[in-house]
Each structure stands twice: as structure tokens, then as C-alpha cells.
MIBAMAR-868190 format. One record per atom (N, C-alpha, C): residue number from 1; residue in three letters; chain; atom name; x, y, z. Coordinates in steps of 0.05 Angstrom, whole numbers, plus 5000, padded with zeros to 4 digits. Each point is the difference from the previous one (the first is absolute). Layout:
// residues N
     k     r   c    a      X      Y      Z
   NUM   ALA   A   CA      X      Y      Z
...
END
This chain:
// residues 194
     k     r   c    a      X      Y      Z
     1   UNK   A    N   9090   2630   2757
     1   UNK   A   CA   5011   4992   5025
     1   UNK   A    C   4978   4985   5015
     2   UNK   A    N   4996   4975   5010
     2   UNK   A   CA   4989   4991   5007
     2   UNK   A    C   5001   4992   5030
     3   UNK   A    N   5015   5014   5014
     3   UNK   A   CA   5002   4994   5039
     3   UNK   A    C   5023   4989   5001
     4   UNK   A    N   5014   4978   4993
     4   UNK   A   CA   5011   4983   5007
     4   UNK   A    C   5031   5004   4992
     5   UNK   A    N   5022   5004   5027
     5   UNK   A   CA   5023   5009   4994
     5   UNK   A    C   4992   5023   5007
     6   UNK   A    N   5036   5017   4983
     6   UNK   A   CA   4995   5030   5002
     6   UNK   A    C   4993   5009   4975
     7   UNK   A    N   5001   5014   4999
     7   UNK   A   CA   4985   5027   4974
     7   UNK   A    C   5037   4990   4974
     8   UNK   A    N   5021   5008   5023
     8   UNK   A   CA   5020   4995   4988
     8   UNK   A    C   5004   4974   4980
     9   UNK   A    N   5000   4974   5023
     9   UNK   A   CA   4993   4973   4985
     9   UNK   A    C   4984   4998   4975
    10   UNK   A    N   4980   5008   5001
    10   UNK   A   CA   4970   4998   4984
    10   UNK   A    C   5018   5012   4976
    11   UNK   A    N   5001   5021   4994
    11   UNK   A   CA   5011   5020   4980
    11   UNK   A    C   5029   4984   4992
    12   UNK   A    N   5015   4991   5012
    12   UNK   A   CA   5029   4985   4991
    12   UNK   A    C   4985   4973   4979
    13   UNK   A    N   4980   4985   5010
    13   UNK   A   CA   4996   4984   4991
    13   UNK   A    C   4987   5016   4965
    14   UNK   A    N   4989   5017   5000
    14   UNK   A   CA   4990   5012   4980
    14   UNK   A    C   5015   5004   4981
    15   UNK   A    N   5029   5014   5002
    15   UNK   A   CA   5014   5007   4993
    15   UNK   A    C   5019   4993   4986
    16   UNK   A    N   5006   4977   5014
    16   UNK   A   CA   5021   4973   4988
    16   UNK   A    C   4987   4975   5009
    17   UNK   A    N   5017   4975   4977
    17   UNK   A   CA   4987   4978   4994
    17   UNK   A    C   5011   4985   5030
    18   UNK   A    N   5021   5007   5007
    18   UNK   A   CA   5011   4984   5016
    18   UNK   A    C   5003   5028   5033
    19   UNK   A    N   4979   5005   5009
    19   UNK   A   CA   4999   5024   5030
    19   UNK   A    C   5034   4996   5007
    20   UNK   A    N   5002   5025   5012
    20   UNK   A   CA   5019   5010   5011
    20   UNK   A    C   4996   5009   5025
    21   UNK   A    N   5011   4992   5019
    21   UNK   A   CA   4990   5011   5028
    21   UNK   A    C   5008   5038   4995
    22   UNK   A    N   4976   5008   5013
    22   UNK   A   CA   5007   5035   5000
    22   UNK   A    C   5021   5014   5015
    23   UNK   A    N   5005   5013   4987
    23   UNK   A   CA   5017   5029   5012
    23   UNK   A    C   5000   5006   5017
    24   UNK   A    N   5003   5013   5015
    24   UNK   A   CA   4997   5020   5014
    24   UNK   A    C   5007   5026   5001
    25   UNK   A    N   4986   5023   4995
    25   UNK   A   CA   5012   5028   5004
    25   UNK   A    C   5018   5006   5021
    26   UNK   A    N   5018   5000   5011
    26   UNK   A   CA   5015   4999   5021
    26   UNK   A    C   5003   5037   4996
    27   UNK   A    N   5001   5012   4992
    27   UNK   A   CA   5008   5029   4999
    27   UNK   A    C   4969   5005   5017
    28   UNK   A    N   4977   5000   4997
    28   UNK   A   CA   4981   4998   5003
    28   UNK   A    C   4996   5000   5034
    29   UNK   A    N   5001   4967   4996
    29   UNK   A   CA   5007   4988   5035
    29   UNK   A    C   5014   5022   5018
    30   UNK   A    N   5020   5004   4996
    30   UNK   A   CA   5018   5015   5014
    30   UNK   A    C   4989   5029   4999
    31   UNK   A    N   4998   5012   4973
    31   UNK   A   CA   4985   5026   5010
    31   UNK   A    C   4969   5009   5023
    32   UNK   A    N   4988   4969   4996
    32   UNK   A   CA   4972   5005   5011
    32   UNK   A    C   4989   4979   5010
    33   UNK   A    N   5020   4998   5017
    33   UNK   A   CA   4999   4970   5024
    33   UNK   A    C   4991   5027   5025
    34   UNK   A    N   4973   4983   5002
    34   UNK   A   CA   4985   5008   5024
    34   UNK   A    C   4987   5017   4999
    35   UNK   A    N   4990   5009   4965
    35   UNK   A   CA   4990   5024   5003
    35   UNK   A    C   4970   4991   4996
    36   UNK   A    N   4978   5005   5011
    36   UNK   A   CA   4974   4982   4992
    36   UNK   A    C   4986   5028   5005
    37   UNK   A    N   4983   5012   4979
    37   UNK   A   CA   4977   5011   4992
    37   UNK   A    C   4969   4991   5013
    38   UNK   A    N   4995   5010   5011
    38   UNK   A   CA   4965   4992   5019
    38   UNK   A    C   4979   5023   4992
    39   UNK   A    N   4987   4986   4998
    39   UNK   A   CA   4975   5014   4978
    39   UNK   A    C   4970   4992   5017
    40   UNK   A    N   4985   5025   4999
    40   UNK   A   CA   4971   4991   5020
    40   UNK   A    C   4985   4995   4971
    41   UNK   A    N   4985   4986   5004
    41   UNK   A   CA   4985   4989   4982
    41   UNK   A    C   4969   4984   5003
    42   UNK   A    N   4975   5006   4982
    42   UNK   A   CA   4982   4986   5001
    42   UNK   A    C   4983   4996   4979
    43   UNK   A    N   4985   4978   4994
    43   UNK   A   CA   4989   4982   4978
    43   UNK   A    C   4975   5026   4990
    44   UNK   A    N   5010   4990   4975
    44   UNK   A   CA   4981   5024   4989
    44   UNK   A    C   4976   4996   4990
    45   UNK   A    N   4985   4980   4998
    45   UNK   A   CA   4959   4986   5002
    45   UNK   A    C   5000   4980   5019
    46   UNK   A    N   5004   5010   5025
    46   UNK   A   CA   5001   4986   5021
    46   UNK   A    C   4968   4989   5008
    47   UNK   A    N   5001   4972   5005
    47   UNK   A   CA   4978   4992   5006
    47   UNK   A    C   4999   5014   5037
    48   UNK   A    N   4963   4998   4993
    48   UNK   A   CA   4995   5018   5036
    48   UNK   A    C   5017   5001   5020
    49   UNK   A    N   5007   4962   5001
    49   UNK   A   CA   5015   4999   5032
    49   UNK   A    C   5032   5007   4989
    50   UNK   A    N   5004   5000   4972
    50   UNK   A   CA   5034   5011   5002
    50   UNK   A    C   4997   5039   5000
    51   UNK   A    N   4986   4999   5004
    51   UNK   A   CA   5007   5036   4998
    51   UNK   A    C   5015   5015   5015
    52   UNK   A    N   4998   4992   5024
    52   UNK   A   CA   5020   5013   5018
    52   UNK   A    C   5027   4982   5001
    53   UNK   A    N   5006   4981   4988
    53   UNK   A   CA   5028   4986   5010
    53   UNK   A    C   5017   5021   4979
    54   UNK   A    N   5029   4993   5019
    54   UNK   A   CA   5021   5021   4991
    54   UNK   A    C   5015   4989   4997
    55   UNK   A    N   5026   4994   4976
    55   UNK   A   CA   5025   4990   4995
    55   UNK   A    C   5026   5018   4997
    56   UNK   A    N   5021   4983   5004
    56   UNK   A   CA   5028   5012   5004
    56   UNK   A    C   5009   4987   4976
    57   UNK   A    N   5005   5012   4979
    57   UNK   A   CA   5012   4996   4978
    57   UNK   A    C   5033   4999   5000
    58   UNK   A    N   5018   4978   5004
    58   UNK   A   CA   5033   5008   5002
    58   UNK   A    C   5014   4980   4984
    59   UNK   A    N   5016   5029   4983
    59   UNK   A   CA   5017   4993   4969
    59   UNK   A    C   5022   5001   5017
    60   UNK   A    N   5023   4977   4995
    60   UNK   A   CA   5023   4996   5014
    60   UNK   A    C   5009   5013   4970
    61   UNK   A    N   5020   5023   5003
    61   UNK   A   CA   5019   5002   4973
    61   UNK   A    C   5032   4990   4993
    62   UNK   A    N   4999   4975   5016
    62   UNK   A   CA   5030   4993   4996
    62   UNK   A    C   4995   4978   4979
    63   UNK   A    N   4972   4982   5008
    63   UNK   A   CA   5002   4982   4987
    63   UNK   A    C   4974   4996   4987
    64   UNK   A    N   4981   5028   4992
    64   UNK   A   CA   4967   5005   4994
    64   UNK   A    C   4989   4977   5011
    65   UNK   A    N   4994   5002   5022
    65   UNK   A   CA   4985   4973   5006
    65   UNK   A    C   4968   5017   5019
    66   UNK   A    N   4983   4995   4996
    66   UNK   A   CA   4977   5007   5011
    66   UNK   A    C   4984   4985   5016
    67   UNK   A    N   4994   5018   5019
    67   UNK   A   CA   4977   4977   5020
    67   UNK   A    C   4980   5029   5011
    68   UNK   A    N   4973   4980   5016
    68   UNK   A   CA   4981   5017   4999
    68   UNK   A    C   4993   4988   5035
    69   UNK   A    N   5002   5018   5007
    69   UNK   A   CA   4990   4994   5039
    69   UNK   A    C   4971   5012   5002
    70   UNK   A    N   4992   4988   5015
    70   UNK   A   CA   4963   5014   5012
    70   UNK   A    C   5017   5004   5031
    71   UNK   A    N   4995   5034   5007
    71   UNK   A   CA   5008   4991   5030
    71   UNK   A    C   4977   5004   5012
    72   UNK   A    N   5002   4991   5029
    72   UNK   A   CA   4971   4992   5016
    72   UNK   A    C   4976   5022   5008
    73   UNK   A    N   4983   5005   4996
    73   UNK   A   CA   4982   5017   5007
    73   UNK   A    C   4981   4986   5016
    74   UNK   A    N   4988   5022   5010
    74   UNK   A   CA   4983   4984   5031
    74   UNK   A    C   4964   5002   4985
    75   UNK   A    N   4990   4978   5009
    75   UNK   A   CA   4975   4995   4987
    75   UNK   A    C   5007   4997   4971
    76   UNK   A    N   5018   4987   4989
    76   UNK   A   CA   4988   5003   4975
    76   UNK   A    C   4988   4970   4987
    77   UNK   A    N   4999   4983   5023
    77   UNK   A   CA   4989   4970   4987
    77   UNK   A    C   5019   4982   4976
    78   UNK   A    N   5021   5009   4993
    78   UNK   A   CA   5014   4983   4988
    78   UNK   A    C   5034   5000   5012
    79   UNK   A    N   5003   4976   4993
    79   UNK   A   CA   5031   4993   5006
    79   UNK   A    C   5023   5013   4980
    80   UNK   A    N   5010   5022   5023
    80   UNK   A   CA   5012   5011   4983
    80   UNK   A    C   5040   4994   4998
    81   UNK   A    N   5018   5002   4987
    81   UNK   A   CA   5027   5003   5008
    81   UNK   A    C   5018   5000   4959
    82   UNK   A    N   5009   4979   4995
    82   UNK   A   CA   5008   4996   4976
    82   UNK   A    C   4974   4994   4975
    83   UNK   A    N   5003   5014   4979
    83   UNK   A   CA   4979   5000   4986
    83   UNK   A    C   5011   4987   4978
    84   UNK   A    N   5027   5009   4987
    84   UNK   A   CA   5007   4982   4977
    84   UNK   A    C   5032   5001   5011
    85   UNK   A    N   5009   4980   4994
    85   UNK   A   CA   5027   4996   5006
    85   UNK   A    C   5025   5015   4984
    86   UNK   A    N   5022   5012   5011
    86   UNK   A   CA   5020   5008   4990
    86   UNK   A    C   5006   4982   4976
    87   UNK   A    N   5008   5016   4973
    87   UNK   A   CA   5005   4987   4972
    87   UNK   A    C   5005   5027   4988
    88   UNK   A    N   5000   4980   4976
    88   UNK   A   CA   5012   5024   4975
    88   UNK   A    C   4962   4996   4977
    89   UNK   A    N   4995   5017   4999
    89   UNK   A   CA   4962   5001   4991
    89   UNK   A    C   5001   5033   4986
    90   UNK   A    N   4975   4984   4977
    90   UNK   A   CA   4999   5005   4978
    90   UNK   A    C   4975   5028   5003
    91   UNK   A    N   4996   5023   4993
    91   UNK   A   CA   4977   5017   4999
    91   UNK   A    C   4989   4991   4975
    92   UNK   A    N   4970   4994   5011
    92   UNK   A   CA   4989   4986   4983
    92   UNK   A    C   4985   5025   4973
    93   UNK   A    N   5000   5021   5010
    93   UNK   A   CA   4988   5025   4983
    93   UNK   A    C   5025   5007   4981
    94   UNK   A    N   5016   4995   5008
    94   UNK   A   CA   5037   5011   4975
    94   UNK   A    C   5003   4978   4988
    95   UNK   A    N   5001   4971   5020
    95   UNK   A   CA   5014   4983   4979
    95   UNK   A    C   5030   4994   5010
    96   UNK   A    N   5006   5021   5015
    96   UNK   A   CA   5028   4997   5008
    96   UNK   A    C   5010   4994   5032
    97   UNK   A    N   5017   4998   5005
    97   UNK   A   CA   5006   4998   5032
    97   UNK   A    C   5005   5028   5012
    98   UNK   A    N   4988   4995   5034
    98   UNK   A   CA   4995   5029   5009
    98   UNK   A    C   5024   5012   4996
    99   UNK   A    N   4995   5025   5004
    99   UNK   A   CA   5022   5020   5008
    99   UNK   A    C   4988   5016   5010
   100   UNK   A    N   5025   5023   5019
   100   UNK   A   CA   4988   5013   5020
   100   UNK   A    C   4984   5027   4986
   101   UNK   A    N   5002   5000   4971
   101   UNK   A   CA   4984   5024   4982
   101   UNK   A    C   4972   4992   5001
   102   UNK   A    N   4992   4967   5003
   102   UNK   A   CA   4967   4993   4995
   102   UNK   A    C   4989   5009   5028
   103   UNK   A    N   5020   5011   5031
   103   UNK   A   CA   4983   4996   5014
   103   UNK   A    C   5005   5025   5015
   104   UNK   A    N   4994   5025   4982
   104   UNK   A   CA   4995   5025   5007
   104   UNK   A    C   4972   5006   5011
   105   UNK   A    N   5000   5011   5027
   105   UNK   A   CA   4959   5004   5003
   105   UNK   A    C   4990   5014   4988
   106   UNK   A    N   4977   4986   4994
   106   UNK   A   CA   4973   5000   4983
   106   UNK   A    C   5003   4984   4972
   107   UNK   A    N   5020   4982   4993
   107   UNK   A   CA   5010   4980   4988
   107   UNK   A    C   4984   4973   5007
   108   UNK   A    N   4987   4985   4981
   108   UNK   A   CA   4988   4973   5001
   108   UNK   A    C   5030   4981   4980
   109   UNK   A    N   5002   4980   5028
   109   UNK   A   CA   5008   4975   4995
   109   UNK   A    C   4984   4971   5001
   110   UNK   A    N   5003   4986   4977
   110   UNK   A   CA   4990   4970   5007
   110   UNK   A    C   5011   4978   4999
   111   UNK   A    N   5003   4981   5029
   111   UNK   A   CA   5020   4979   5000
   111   UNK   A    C   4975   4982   5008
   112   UNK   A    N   5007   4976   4989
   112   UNK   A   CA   4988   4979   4996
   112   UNK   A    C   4966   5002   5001
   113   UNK   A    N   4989   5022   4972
   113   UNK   A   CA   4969   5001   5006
   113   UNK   A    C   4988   5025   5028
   114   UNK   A    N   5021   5010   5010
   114   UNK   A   CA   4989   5014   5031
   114   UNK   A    C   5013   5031   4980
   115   UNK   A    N   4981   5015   5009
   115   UNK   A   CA   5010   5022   4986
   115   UNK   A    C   5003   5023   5029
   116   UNK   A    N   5024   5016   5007
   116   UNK   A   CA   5001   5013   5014
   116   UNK   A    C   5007   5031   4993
   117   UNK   A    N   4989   5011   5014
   117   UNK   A   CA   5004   5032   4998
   117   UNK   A    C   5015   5008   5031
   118   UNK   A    N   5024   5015   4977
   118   UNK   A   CA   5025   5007   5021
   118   UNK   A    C   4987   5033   5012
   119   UNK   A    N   5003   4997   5021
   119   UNK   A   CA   4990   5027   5021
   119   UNK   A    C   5015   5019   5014
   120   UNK   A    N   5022   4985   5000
   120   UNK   A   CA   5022   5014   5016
   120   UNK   A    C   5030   4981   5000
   121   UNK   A    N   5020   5022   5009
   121   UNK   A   CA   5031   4986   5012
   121   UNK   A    C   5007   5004   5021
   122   UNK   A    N   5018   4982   5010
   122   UNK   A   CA   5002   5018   5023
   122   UNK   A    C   5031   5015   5000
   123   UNK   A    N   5008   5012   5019
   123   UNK   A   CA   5018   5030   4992
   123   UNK   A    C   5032   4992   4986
   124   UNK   A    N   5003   4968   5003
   124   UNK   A   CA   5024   4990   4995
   124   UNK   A    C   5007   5001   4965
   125   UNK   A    N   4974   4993   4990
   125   UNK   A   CA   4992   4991   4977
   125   UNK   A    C   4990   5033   4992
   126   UNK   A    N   5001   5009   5011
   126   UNK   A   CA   4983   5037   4982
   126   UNK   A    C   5034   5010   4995
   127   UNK   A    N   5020   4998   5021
   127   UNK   A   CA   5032   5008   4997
   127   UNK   A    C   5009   4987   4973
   128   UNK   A    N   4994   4971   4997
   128   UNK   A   CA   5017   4988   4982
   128   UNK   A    C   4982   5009   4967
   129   UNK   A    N   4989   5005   5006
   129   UNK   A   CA   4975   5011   4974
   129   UNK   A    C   5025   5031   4996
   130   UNK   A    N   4998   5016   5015
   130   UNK   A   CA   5004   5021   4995
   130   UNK   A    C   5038   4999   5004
   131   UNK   A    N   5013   4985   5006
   131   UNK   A   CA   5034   5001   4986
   131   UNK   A    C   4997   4967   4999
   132   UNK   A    N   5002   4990   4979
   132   UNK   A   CA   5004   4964   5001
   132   UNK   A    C   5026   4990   5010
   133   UNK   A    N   5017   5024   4994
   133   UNK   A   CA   5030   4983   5013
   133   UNK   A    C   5004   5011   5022
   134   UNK   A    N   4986   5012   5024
   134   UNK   A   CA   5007   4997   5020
   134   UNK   A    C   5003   4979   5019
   135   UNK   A    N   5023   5013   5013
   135   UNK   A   CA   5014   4972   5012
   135   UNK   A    C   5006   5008   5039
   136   UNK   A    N   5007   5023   4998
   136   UNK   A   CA   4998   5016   5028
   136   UNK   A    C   4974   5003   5013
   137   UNK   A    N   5002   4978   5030
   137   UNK   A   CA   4971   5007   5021
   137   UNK   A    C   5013   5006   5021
   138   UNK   A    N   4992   5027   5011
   138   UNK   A   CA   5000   5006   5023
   138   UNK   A    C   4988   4990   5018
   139   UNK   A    N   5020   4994   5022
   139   UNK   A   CA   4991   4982   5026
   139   UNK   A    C   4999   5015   5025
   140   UNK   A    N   4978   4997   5019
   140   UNK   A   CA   4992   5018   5015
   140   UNK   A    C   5022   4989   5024
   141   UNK   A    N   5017   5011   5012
   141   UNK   A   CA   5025   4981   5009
   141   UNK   A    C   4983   4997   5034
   142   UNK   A    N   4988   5016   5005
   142   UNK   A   CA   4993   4988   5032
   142   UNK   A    C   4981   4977   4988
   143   UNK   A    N   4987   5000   4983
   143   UNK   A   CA   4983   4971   4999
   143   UNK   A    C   5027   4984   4998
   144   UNK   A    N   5012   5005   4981
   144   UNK   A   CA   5019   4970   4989
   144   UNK   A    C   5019   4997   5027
   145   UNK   A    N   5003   5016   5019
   145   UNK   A   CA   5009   4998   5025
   145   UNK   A    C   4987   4980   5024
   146   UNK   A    N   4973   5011   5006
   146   UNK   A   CA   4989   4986   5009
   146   UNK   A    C   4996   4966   4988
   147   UNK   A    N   4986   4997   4974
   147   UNK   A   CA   5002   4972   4992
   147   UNK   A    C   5024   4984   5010
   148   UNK   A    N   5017   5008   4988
   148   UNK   A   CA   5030   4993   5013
   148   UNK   A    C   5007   4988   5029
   149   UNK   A    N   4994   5024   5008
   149   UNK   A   CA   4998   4996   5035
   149   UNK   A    C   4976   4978   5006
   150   UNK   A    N   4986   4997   4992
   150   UNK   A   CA   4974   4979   5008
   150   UNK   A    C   5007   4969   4994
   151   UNK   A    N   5003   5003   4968
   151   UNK   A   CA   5019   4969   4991
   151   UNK   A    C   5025   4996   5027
   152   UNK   A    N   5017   5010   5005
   152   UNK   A   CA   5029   5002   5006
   152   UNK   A    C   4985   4988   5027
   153   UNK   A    N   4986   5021   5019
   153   UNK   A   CA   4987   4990   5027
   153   UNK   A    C   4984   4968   5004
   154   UNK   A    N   4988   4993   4969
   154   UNK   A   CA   4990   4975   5017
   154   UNK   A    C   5024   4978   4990
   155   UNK   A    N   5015   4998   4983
   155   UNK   A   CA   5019   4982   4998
   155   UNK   A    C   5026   4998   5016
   156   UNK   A    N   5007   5025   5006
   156   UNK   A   CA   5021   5005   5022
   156   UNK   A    C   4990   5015   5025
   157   UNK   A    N   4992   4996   5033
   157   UNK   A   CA   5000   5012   5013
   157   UNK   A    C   5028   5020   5007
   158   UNK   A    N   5013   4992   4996
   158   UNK   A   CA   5029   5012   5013
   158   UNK   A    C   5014   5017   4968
   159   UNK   A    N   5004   5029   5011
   159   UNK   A   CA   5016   5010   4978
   159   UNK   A    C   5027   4988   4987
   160   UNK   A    N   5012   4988   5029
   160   UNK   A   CA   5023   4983   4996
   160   UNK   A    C   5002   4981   4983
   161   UNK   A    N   4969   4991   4997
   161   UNK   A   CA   4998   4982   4980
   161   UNK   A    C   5000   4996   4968
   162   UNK   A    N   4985   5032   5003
   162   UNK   A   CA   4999   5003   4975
   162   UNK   A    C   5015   5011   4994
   163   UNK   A    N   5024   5008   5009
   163   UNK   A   CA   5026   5013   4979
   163   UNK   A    C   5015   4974   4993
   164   UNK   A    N   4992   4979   5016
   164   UNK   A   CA   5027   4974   5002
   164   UNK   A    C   4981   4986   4971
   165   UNK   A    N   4983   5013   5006
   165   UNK   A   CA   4987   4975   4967
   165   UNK   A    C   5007   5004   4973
   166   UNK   A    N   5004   5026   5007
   166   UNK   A   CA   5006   5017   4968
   166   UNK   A    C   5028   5004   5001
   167   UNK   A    N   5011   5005   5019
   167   UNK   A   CA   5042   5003   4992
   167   UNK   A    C   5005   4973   4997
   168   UNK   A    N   5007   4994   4971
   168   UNK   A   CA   4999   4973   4991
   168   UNK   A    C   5032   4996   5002
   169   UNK   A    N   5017   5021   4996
   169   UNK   A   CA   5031   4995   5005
   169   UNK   A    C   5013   5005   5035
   170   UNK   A    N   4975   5006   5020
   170   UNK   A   CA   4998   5002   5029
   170   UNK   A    C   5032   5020   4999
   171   UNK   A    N   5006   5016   4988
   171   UNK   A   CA   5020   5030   5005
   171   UNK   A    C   4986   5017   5026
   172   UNK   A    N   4973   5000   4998
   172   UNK   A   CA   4991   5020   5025
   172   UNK   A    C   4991   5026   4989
   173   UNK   A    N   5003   4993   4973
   173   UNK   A   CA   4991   5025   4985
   173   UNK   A    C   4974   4993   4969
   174   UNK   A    N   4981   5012   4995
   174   UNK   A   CA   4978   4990   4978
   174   UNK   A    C   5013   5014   4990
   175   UNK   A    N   5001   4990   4974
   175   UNK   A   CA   5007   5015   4974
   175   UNK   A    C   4970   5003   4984
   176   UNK   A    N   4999   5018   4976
   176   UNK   A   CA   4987   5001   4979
   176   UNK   A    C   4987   4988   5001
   177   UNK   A    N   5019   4978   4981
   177   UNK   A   CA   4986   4973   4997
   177   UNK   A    C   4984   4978   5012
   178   UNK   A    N   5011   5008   5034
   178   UNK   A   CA   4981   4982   5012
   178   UNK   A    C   4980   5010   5005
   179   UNK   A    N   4999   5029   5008
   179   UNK   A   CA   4976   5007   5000
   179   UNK   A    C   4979   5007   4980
   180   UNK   A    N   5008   4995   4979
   180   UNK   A   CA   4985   4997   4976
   180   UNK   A    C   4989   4973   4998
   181   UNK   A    N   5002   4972   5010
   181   UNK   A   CA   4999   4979   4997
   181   UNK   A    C   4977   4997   5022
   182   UNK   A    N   5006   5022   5021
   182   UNK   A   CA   4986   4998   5025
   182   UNK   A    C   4964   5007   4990
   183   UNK   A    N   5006   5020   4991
   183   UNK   A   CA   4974   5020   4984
   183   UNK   A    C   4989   4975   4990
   184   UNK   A    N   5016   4994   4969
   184   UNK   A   CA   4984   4977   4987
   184   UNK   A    C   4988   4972   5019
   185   UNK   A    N   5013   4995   5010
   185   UNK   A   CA   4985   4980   5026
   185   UNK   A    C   4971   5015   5010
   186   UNK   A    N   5002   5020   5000
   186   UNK   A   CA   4971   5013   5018
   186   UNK   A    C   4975   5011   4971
   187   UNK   A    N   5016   4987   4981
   187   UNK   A   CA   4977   5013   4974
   187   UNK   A    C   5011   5030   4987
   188   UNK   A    N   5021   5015   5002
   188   UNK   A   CA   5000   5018   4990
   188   UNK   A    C   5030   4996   4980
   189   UNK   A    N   4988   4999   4969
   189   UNK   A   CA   5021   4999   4985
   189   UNK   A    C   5000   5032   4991
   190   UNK   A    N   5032   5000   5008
   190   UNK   A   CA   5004   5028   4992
   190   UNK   A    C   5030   4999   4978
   191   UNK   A    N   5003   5019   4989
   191   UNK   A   CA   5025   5001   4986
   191   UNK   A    C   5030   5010   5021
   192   UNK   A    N   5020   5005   4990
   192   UNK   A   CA   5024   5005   5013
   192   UNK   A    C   4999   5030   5012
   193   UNK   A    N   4986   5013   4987
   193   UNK   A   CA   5002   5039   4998
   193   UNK   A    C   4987   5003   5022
   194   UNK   A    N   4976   4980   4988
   194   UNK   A   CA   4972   5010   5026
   194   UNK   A    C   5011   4984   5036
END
């Protein structure tokens, strides 16, 4: 694989004389849309001035795509934010493309020549380790209340307002549905139950 394209492309061309645009797992997509794995991580023969920098390791699993963030620390003399860009990338110690098994802590990964040692997860990513098909998150409802209330307050001063935005059939009454539509406008996709 040589950079250029996706991982998918590269490999179609390998495969057949004449590429085929790729697939897509769609069972996949749908099961694990949105679910992204974050991993603390740091370089393991770190030259002097990299010794203290720290990375955020995050495996998207809908569509394995990986990227590597530096977030900011104070004094540390280098520019820190995106370190390698979201893709689909190869562990250079297996041979194979990551998965969330290469990046258990105290596990060494190497992407492009940088070799990192995984240190930690954080608690989202320790749950999905320990049941993979969970799918139920509990929502702390006075937060998701308040958020709510804060969005709703700077776009609508008037409550009046905000019921007239969302009763899309103006009955005088929200249904379900609108208020489900309402939620998703404010960032919270939820199912029908919840």
C-alpha cells in the first residue's frame, strides 16, 4: 500500500485486472456508526524533547479509519493538535490493519515508522472491551435537560417559540415524532424506546 487512495482502492486494484470500486460493509456502518475507541498513548524511544508529549489514539469502528491527535500541553515547545490524519493504516509490527485487539495497554503499535506504546483507554472504550455489542448508554437526564434548555434558550428566547418550531402539523399538540426530531436538532440521537 503505498499512501495513495484508500487501502480499499489499492487492494481492488491488486486483486483484479480491471478495479472495482469497493464495498461497503453496510451491516457494519449501521451497527457502529459513531462508535470511536480513544486510546492514551506515547512513543516508545522517544527522543529527549518527545518524552513527555502525549497522544490520543481514535479507531472509528464503523468504517476502521484511524487518526492520531497531540492535545495541547502547556510548556511543551512544540505545536501540538492533529498528528496523522484520519485513514484506514497499516500496523507496521503485524503487517495488518489496526484493530481494536493491537491497541490493548501496554501493547506497541507502529504507523508510519513512529512506534507507540498504548497506556491507557478511556472508560467508553474499557465498556466496549468488556461487552462489544453493547448498545445501551445511560443518560444522565438533568444534564441532557439542561443542554437542551441552553440550545433551545439561545435560538428561541420565547417558549412560544419554541413549541411553534417543532409542531410541524401546528395541531397545538408535539407528538413523538416531533419531539424526537427536536432532540436530534440539539445533537442527541436517540432511538424510539429511549
Amino acid at each position: 500500500y503505498g499512501g495513495y487512495g484508500s487501502w480499499d482502492d489499492s487492494m481492488a486494484s491488486v486483486t483484479h485486472l480491471i478495479p472495482k470500486a469497493p464495498k461497503k460493509d453496510l451491516n457494519k456502518l449501521y451497527h457502529h456508526n459513531g462508535k470511536i475507541l480513544r486510546y492514551k498513548a506515547k512513543f516508545t524511544n522517544p527522543k529527549p524533547e518527545d518524552v513527555d508529549r502525549i497522544f490520543v489514539i481514535s479507531l472509528n469502528l464503523a468504517d476502521d479509519t484511524l487518526s492520531i491527535h497531540e492535545p495541547p500541553q502547556r510548556n511543551l515547545g512544540i505545536v501540538t493538535g492533529r498528528f496523522l490524519e484520519k485513514g484506514v493504516h497499516m500496523n507496521q509490527l503485524s503487517g495488518r490493519l489496526i484493530e481494536p485487539r493491537d491497541l490493548v495497554p501496554g501493547s506497541v503499535v507502529s504507523i508510519y515508522n513512529h512506534e507507540f506504546e498504548i497506556l491507557d483507554m478511556d472508560e467508553y472504550t474499557a465498556k466496549m472491551y468488556e461487552d462489544p455489542n453493547t448498545r445501551k448508554c445511560e443518560w444522565d437526564l438533568e444534564a441532557v435537560l439542561q443542554k437542551l434548555r441552553e440550545g433551545m434558550r439561545q435560538q428561541y428566547p420565547l417558549v412560544r417559540d419554541i413549541f411553534r418550531r417543532f409542531d410541524h402539523d401546528r395541531d397545538g399538540v408535539m407528538t413523538v415524532a416531533e419531539f424526537q426530531r427536536a432532540l436530534e436538532k440539539f445533537g442527541f440521537m436517540l432511538s424510539r424506546e429511549e
